[in-house]
C-alpha positions in Angstrom: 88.0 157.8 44.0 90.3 159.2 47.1 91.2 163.1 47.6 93.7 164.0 50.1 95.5 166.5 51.7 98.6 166.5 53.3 101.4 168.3 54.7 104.3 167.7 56.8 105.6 169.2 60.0 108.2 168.6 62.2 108.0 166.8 65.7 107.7 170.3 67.3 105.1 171.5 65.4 103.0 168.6 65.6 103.0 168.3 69.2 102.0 172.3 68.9 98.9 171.7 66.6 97.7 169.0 69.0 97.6 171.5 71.8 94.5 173.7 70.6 92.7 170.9 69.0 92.2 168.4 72.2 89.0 168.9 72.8 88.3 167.4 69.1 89.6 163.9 70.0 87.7 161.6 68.3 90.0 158.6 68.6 94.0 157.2 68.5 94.4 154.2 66.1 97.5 152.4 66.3 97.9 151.1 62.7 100.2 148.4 60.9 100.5 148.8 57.0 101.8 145.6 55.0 102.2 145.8 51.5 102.0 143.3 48.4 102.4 142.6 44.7 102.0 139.7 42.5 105.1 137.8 42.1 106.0 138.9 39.0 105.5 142.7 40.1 102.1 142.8 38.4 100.5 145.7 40.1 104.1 147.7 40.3 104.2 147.3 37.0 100.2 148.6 36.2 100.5 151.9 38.8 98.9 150.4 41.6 99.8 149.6 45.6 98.4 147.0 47.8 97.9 147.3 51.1 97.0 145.1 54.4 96.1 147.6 57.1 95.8 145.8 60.4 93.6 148.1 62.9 93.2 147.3 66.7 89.4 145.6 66.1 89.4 144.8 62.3 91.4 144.9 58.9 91.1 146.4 55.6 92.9 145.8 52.2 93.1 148.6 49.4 94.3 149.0 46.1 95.4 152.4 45.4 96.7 153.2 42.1 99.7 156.0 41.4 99.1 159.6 41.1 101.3 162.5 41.9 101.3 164.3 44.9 100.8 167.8 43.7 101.3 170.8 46.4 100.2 168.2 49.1 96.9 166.8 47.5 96.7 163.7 45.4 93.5 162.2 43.7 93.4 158.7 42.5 91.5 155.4 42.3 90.6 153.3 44.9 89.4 149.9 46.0 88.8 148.8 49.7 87.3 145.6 51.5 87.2 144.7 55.0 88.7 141.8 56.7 88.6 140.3 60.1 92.2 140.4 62.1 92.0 137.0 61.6 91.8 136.6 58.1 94.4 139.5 58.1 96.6 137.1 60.4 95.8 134.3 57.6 96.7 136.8 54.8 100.4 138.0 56.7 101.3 134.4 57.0 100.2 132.7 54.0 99.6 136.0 51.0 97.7 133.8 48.6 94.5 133.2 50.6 93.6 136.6 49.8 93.2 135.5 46.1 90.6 132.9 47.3 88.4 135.7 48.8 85.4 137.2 47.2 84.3 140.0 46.3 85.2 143.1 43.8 88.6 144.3 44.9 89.8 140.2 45.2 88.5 139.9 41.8 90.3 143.2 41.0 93.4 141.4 41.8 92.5 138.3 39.9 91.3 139.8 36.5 92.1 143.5 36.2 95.4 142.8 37.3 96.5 139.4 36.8 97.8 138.2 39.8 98.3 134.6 40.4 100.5 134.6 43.2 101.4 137.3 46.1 104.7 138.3 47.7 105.0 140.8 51.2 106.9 143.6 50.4 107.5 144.9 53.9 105.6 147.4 55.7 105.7 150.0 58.8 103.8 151.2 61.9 101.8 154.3 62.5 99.8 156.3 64.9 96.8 157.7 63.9 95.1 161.0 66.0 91.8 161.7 64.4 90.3 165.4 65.4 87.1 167.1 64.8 88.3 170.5 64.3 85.8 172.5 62.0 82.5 171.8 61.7 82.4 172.7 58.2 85.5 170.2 57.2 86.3 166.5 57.1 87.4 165.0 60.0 91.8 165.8 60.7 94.1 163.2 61.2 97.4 163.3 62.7 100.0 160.7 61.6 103.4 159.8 63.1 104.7 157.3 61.1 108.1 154.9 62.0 110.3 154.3 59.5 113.9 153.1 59.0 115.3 156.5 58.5 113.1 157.9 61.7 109.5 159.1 62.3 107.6 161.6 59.9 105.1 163.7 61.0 101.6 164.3 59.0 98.4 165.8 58.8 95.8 164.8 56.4 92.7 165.2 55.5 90.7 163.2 53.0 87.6 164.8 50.9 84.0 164.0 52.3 82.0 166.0 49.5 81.1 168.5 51.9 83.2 171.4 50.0 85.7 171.7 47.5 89.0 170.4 48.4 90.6 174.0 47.9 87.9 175.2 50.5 89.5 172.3 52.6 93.2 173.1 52.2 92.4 176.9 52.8 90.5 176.2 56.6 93.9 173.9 57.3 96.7 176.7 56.0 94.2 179.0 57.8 95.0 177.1 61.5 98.5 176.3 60.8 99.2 180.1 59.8 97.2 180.7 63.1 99.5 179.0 64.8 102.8 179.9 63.4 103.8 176.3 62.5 106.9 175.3 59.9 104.7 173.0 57.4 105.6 171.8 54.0 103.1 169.9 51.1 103.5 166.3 51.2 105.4 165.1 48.0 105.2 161.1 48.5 103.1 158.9 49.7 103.5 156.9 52.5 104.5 154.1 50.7 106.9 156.3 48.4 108.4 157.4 51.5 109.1 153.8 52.8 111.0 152.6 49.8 113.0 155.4 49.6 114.1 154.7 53.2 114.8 151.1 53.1 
C-alpha cells in the first residue's frame, strides 16, 4: 500500500522552495519512466499501471493500481521489484522477457492479471530532488517532469508510518505558507498527466 502527497507549483515557486531547503540535499536522481500493458489492454482494463523506472545505478518495475487523487493525496495498491539496468535494457527492447522473470509482481502479471504478451506505451523523463527537511517527516521530493505539453513542477511526499498523513500535509502547507508560494493539490498522476498531453 502507497500514500502520497502532492501538490503543484509553478517554475517560480519551485526554484523558491529549493532555496531554504539546500542544506537537506540528500540526492538528484535523473529518472526515465516507461510504461506497459498486456496486449489486449489487460491491466487498463483491471485499474492498474505498469511501470519501468530506469534509475542511474539500477531499475525498478511497479504495478500501481487506480485511485483518485483527492486534495493532493492518493492511497492505493502497490507492487515493486528490482531489476538491473541491464535487464531493464532487455525489458525496453524486447517487453516480454519480463514475463519470464520470477518472483511475486511477475507472477502478478501472469495470473492476477492475465497477461500473455506486453506492449510499451510511451513514457517521459524526470528529475528527482530528494530533501531532508523535517526531522519529524518523510523524506521531500522535488519533481520536474518533461512532457509534450512542457515541464510540471511537483512536490511529494510518500507516508513512512512515522505520523498520520494529515500530520504530513499540515508540516508541508505549514512551509509553503511560510514561504508565500502559489501551490495547488495534485489531481492526476503522473501517468494521467502524460496521456492527457500526448
Amino acid at each position: 500500500m502507497e500514500i502520497q502527497i502532492k501538490y503543484t507549483v509553478s517554475k517560480v515557486d519551485f526554484s523558491k522552495l529549493k532555496a531554504p531547503l539546500q542544506s537537506g540535499l540528500k540526492r538528484v536522481i535523473a529518472q526515465e519512466n516507461h510504461f506497459f500493458d498486456g496486449t489486449s489492454d489487460e491491466l487498463r482494463l483491471q485499474g492498474a499501471v505498469f511501470r519501468l523506472r530506469v534509475l542511474p545505478e539500477s531499475s525498478e518495475v511497479t504495478i500501481k493500481e487506480s485511485a483518485p487523487v483527492d486534495s493532493g493525496s492518493t492511497l492505493r495498491w502497490t507492487e515493486t521489484a528490482f531489476l538491473s539496468n541491464e535487464q531493464a535494457g532487455e525489458a525496453l527492447r524486447d517487453p516480454d522477457v519480463m514475463l519470464t522473470m520470477q518472483g511475486p509482481l511477475f507472477e502478478s502479471l501472469r495470473s492476477k492479471y492475465q497477461v500473455q504478451a506486453l506492449k510499451r506505451l510511451g513514457g517521459f523523463k524526470n528529475s528527482r530532488e530528494v530533501y531532508e527537511w523535517n526531522a519529524e517527516c518523510p523524506l521531500l521530493h522535488l519533481d520536474s517532469t518533461e512532457y509534450p505539453s512542457g515541464v510540471v513542477y511537483e512536490i511529494e511526499m510518500s507516508d513512512s508510518g512515522c505520523l498520520p498523513i494529515t500530520d504530513f500535509q499540515e508540516k508541508l502547507i505549514e512551509l509553503f505558507e511560510s514561504l508565500q508560494l502559489s501551490y495547488s493539490p495534485s489531481t492526476k498522476t503522473k501517468y494521467q498527466t502524460y496521456l492527457a498531453a500526448v
